[in-house]
C-alpha positions as CSV (number, residue, x, y, z in Angstrom):
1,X,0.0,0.0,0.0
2,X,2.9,2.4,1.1
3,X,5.0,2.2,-2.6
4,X,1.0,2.8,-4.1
5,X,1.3,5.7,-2.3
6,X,4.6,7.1,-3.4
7,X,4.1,6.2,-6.9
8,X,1.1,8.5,-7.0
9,X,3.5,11.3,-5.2
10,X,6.2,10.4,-7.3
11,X,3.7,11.6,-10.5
12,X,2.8,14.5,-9.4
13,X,6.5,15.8,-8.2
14,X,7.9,14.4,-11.5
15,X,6.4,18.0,-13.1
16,X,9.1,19.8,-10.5
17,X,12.3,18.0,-12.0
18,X,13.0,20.3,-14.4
19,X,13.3,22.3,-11.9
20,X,16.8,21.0,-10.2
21,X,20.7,22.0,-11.3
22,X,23.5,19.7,-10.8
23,X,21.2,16.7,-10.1
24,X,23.2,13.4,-10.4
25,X,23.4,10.8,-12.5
26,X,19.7,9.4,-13.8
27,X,19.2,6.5,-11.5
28,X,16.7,4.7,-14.8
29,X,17.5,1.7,-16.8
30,X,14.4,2.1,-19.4
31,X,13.6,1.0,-22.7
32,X,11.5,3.8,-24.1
33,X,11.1,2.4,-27.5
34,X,11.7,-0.5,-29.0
35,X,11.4,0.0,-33.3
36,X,10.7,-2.5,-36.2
37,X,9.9,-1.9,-39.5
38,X,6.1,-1.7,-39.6
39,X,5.7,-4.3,-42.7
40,X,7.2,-6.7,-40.5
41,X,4.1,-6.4,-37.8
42,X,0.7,-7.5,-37.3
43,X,0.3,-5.7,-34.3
44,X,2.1,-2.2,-32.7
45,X,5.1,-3.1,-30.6
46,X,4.2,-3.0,-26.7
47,X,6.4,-2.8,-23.8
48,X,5.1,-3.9,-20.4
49,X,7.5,-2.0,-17.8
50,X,5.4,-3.1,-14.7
51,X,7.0,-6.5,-15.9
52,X,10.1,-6.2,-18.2
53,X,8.4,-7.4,-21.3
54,X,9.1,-6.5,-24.8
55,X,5.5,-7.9,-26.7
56,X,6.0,-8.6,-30.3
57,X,3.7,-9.4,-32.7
58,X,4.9,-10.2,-36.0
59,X,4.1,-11.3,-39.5
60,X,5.1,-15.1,-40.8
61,X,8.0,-13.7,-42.4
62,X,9.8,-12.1,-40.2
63,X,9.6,-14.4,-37.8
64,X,11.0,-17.0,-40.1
65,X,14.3,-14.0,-41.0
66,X,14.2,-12.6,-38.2
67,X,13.9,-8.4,-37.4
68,X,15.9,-5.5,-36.9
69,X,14.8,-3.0,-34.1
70,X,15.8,0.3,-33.3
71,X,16.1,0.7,-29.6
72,X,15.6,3.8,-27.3
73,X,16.7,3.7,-23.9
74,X,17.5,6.6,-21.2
75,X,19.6,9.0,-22.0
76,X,23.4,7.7,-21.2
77,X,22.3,4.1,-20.3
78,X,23.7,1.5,-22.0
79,X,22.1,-1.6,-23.2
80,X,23.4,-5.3,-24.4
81,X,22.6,-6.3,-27.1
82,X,23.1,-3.3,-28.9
83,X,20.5,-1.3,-30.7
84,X,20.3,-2.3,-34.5
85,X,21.6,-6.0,-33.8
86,X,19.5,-8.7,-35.8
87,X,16.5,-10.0,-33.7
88,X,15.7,-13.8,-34.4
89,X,14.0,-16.7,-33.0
90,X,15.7,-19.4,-33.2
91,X,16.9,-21.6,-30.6
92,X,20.3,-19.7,-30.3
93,X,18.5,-15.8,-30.7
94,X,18.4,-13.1,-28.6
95,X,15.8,-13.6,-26.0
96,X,16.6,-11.0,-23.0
97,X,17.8,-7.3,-22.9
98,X,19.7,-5.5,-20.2
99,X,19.8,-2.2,-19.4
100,X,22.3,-0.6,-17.4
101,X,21.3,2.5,-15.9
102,X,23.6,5.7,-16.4
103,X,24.7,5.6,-12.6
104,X,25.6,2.1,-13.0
105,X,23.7,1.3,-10.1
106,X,21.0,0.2,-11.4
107,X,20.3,-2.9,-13.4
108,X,16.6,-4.0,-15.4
109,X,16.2,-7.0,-18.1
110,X,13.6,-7.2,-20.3
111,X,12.6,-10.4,-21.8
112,X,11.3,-10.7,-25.4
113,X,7.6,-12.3,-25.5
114,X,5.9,-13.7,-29.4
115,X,2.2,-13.0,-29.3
116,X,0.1,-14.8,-31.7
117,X,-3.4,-16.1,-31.6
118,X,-4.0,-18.8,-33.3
119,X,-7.6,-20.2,-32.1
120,X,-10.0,-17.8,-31.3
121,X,-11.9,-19.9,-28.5
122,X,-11.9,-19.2,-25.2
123,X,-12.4,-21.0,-22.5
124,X,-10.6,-18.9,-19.5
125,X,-9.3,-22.3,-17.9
126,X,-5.6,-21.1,-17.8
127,X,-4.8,-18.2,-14.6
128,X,-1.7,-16.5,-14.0
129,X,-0.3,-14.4,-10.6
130,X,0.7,-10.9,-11.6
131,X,3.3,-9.8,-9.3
132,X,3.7,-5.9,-10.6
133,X,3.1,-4.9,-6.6
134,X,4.5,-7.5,-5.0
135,X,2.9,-7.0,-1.5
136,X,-0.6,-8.1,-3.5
137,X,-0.4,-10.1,-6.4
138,X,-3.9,-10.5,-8.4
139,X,-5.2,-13.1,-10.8
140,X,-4.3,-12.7,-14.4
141,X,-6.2,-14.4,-17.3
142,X,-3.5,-15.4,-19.7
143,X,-3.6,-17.1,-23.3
144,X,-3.5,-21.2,-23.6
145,X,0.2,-20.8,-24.1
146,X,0.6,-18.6,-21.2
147,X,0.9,-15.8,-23.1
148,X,-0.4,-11.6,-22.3
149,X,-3.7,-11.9,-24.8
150,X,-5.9,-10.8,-22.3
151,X,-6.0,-7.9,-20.0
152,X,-8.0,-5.9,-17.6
153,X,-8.1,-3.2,-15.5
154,X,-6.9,-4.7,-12.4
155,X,-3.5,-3.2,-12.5
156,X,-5.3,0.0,-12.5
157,X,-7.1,-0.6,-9.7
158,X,-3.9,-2.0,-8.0
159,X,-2.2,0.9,-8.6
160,X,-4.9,2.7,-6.5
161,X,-4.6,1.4,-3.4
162,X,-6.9,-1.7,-3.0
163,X,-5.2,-3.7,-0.5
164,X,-7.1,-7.4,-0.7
165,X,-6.7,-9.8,-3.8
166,X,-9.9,-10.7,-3.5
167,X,-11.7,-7.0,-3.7
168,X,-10.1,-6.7,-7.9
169,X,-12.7,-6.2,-10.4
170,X,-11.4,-9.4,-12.8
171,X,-11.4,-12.9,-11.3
172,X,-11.4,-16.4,-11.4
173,X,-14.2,-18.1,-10.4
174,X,-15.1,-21.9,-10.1
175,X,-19.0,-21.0,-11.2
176,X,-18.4,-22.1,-14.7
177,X,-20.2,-22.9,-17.7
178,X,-18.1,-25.6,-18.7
179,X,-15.1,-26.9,-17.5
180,X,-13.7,-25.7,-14.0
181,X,-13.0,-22.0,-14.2
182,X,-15.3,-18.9,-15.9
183,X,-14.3,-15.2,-15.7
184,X,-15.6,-13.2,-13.0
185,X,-16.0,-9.3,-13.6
186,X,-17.8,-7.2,-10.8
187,X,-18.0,-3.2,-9.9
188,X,-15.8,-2.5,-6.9
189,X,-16.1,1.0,-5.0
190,X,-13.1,3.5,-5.3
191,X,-10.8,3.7,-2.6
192,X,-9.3,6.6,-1.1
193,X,-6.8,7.2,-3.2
194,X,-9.1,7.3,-6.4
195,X,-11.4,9.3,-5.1
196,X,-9.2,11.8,-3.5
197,X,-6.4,12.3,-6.7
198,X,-9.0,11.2,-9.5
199,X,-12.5,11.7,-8.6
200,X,-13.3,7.9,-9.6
201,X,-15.6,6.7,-7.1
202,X,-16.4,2.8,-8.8
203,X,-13.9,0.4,-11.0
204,X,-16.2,-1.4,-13.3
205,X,-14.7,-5.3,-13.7
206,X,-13.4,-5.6,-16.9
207,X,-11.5,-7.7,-19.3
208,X,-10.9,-7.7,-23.0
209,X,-8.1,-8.5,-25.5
210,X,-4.8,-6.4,-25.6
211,X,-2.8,-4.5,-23.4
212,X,-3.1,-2.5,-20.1
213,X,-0.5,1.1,-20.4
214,X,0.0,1.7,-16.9
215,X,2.2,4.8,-18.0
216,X,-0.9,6.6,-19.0
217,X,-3.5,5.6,-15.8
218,X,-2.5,9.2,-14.5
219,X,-3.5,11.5,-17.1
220,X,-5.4,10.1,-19.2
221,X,-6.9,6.6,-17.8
222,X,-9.2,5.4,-20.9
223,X,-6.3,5.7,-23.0
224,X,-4.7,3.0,-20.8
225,X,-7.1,0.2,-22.1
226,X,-5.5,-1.0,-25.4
227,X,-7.9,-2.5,-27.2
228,X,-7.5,-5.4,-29.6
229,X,-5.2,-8.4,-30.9
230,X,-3.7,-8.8,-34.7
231,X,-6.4,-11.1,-36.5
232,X,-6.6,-12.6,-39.8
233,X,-9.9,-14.0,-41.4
234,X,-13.4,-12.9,-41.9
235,X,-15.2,-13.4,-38.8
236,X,-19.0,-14.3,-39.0
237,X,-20.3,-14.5,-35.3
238,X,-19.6,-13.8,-31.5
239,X,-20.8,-16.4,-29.1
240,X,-20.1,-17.3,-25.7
241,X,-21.9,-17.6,-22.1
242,X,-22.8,-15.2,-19.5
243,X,-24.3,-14.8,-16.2
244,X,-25.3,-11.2,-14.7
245,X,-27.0,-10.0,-11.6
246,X,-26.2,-5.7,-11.3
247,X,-25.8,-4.6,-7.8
248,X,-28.6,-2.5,-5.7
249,X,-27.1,0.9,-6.2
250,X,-26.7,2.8,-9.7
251,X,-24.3,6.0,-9.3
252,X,-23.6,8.4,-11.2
253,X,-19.4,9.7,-11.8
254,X,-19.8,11.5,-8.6
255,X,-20.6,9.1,-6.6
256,X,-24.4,9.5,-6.0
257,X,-27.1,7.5,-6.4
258,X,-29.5,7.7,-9.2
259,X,-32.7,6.8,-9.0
260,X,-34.7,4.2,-10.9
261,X,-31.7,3.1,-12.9
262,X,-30.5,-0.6,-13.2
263,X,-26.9,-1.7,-13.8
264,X,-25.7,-3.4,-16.9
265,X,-22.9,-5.1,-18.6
266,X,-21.2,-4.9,-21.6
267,X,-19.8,-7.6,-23.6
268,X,-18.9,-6.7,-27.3
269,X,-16.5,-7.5,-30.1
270,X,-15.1,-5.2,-32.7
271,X,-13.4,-5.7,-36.2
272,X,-11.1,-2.9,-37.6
273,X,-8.1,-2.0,-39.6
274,X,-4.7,-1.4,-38.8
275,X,-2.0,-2.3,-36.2
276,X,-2.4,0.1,-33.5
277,X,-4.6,-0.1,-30.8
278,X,-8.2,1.5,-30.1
279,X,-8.6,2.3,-27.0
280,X,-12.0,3.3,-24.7
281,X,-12.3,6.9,-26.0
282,X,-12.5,5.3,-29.8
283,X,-13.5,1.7,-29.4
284,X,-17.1,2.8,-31.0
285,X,-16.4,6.0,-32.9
286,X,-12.9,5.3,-35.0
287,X,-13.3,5.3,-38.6
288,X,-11.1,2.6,-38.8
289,X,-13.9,0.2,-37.5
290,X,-15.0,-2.5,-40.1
291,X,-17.4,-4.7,-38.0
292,X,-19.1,-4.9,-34.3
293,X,-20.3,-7.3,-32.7
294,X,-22.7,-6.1,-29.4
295,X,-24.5,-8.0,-27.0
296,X,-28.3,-6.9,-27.4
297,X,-29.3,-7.4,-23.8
298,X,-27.1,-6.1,-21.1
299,X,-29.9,-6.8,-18.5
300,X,-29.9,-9.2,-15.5
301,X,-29.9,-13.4,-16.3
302,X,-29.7,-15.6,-13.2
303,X,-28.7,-18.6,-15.4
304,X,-26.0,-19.1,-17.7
305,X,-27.3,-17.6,-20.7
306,X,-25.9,-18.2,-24.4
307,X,-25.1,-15.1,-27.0
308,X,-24.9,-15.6,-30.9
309,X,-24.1,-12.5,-32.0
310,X,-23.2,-11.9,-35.8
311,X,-20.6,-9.6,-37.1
312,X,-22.5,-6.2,-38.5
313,X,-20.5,-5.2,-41.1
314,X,-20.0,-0.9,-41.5
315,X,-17.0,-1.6,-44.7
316,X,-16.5,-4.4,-47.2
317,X,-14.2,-6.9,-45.9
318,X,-10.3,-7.2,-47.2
319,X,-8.0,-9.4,-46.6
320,X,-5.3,-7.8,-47.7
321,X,-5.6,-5.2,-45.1
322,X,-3.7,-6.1,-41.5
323,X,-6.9,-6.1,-39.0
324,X,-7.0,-6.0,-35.0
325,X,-10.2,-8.2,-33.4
326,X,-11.1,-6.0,-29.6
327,X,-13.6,-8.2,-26.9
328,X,-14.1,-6.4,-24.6
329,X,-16.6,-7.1,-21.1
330,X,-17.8,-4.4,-17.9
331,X,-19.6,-5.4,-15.2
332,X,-20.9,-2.1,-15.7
333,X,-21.8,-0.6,-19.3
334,X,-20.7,2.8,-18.6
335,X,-17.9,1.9,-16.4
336,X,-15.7,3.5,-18.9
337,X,-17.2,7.2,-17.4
338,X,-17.2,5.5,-13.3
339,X,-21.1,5.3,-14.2
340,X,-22.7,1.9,-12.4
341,X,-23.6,0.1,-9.2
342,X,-21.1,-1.4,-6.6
343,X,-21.2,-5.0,-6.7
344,X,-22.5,-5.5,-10.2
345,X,-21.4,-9.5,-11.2
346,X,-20.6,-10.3,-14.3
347,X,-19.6,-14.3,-15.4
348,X,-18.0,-14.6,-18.9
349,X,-17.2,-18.2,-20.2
350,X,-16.6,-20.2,-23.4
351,X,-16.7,-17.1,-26.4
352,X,-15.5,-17.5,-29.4
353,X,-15.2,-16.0,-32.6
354,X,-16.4,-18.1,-35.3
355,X,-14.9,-17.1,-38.7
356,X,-17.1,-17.6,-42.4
């Protein structure tokens, strides 16, 4: 709870360091950017500092040759291997950077991660530990390989002060549909710290496809939900399994009840072009979108409930254009604005995207 703490301070006071003569020696040991030639991706380069990973997602090719990236790191760091060395994945490539920081004192490694989605069914059977604050690691849904497909807003939340792994919005849960685990999403109440730096008085549990920025939770938090996963094929429908049951009490951003409002969730997939990420401020407006696909009924179901949703299609289909697929779930549909009810319960099982 206490380093929470001081990494909110230590955002706030970073503003005032340009502020101080004859400081010594930058104590970091960053990557800022990691570069590849974007013909040789299916998806934007990500770097997960909380962890040390360098996410790649790459075409067939350049996998098979191997890549070249340009690497930035703090200013007077050093870093082995070099920028501009070949990349490749064989048995005998590079797998791990290291960064020395330009005190010397300070050492990080990064460790290269491949990202590829092959089978687009999900079953959430396969749970991880995150460890980014390591007096309270929280579940993690992770890919069949044990790979970062999925992410959520937990590390947000974590970030914020909660203080018991059992209070984060995303889950596990043994209540499945099939099999012995399901996804469980629910509306938590802010804590102190989000309400008294932010003004967010409710997380909203979520979960979808892509990447968490924890660099951007600060200033601008609904850019930190990176929506979406390289994907190839023409996709025809969006099924899965849910359970919902919104909690007693809808609020508004503020914090205050509002009367004769119910609660509820949000489950939705979305088709569009590119290789970067939407995120929640563009998710539904970006004119890169091709196709959505939007669970009609948000509404409580006190059984397991199944979804066949098909693809609505706003551009013609090409499949020579690089795509992203984004599925995204809230236990609270406007949790994106802190709009919702405190213990709102959302169970997500067995989706899949079924292609034509």
């Amino acid at each position: 709870m206490k380093s929470r703490k001081l990494c909110w301070v230590a955002a706030l006071a970073g503003s005032l360091c340009g502020c101080i003569k004859d400081a010594p020696l930058n104590p970091e040991a960053d990557i800022e950017s990691f570069t590849i030639d974007k013909s040789n991706l299916t998806g934007d380069v990500f770097i997960d500092q909380s962890k040390g990973r360098i996410r790649l997602y790459l075409t067939r090719t350049a996998y098979d040759s191997g890549v070249v990236p340009t690497i930035k790191i703090t200013p007077g760091a050093t870093i082995t291997p070099a920028s501009g060395d070949s990349l490749k994945f064989d048995s005998a490539g590079i797998k791990k950077y290291t960064v020395i920081s330009p005190s010397g004192v300070n050492k990080k490694t990064y460790t290269i991660e491949l990202v590829n989605i092959g089978n687009w069914k999900f079953d959430f059977e396969k749970w991880g530990i995150d460890k980014t604050f390591p007096e309270i690691p929280f579940e993690t849904l992770e890919g069949e390989d044990g790979s970062a497909i999925w992410s959520s807003g937990n590390l947000g939340v974590g970030l914020a002060g909660v203080s018991n792994p059992k209070e984060f919005p995303l889950r596990s849960t043994t209540d499945a549909y099939q099999g012995k685990l399901a996804a469980e999403l629910e509306t938590r109440p802010g804590t102190e710290l989000s309400m008294g730096f932010m003004n967010i008085y409710l997380f909203a549990g979520s979960l979808f496809m892509g990447n968490f920025d924890l660099g951007s939770a600060f200033q601008n938090p609904l850019k930190s939900t990176q929506f979406g996963q390289p994907y190839a094929g023409e996709p025809a429908r969006f099924t899965g399994y849910y359970k919902y049951k919104p909690g007693p009490v809808f609020q508004d951003e503020k914090g205050n009840p509002v009367a004769g409002k119910t609660d509820e969730c949000s489950i939705y997939a979305v088709l569009y072009t590119g290789t970067s990420r939407l995120d929640a401020t563009n998710i539904f407006t970006s004119e890169r979108i091709i196709a959505t696909a939007v669970l009609p009924d948000g509404s409580a179901k006190a059984d397991w409930t199944h979804f066949d949703i098909p693809f609505t299609f706003k551009k013609s289909y090409d499949p020579n254009v690089p795509m992203m697929m984004a599925i995204v779930a809230s236990s609270s549909k406007d949790g994106n604005y802190y709009r919702g009810a405190v213990g709102s319960r959302l169970l997500l099982d067995n989706i899949e995207i079924v292609k034509k």
